[in-house]
N, C-alpha and C positions, 0 to 999 in steps of 0.2 A: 499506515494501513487503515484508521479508522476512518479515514474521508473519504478513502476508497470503498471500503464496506458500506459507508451512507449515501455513497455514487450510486453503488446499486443496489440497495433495497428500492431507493429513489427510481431507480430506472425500471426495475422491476414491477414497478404500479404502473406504467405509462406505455399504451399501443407502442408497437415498436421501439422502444424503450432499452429492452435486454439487443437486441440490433444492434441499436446506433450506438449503446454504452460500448459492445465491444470494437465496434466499427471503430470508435474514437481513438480506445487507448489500444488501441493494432497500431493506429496509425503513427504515433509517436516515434520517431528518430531513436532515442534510446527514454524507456519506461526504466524507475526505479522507485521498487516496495520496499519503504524502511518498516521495520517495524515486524517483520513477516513472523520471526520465530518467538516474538515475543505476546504475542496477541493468540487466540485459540479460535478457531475459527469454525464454523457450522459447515456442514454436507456441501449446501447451495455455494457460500462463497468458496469452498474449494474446488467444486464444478466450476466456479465462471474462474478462477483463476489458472485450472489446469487448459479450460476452451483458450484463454486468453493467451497462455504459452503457446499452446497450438497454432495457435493466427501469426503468432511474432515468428513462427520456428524458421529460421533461415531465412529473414527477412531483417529483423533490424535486434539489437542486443536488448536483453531484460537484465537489471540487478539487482539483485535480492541483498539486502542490510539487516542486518539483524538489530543494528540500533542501542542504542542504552535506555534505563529505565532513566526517568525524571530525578536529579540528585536534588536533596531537602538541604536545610541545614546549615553551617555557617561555610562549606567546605565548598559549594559550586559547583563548576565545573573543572577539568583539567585544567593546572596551570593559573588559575585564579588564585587572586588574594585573600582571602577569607576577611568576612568583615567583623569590627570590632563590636562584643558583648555589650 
C-alpha cells in the first residue's frame, strides 16, 4: 500500500498524471492492495481508491490483503528456525 500511495502523490504533481495513474492500474488483469487495513489512509487516497474500484467494477478482479505487520526478533517468520543468541 505504501508504493501505491507514493504512485500517486507522485501522479498527482504531473499534467495528466491522476489520468494515466488510474488509466494504468484499471488496466491490470488482476490488481492486489496488500496492506489496506493496516495503513490509515487520508480523504484524497480513499477518493482515488474508491474511483479506482469504479474503473475495475465488472471488468477485471481487485484483492484486498490485509497483510502482517513486519516480525522483529529472533522468531521470523512462520515456520522459521529461529536463530541462535
Amino acid at each position: 500500500m505504501p508504493e501505491l500511495e507514493e504512485a500517486w502523490v507522485l501522479a498527482k504533481d504531473k499534467p495528466l498524471g491522476v489520468t494515466r495513474f488510474l488509466k494504468k492500474y484499471a488496466a491490470f488483469t488482476l490488481l492486489v492492495i496488500v496492506g489496506w487495513f493496516l495503513d490509515h489512509t487520508d480523504e484524497g487516497m480513499r477518493s482515488m481508491l474508491l474511483e479506482l474500484l469504479e474503473r475495475r467494477y465488472d471488468s477485471a478482479p481487485t484483492a484486498f490483503c490485509r497483510g502482517t505487520p513486519k516480525r522483529t526478533g529472533a522468531s521470523g517468520s512462520p515456520g522459521s528456525t529461529p536463530t541462535p543468541s
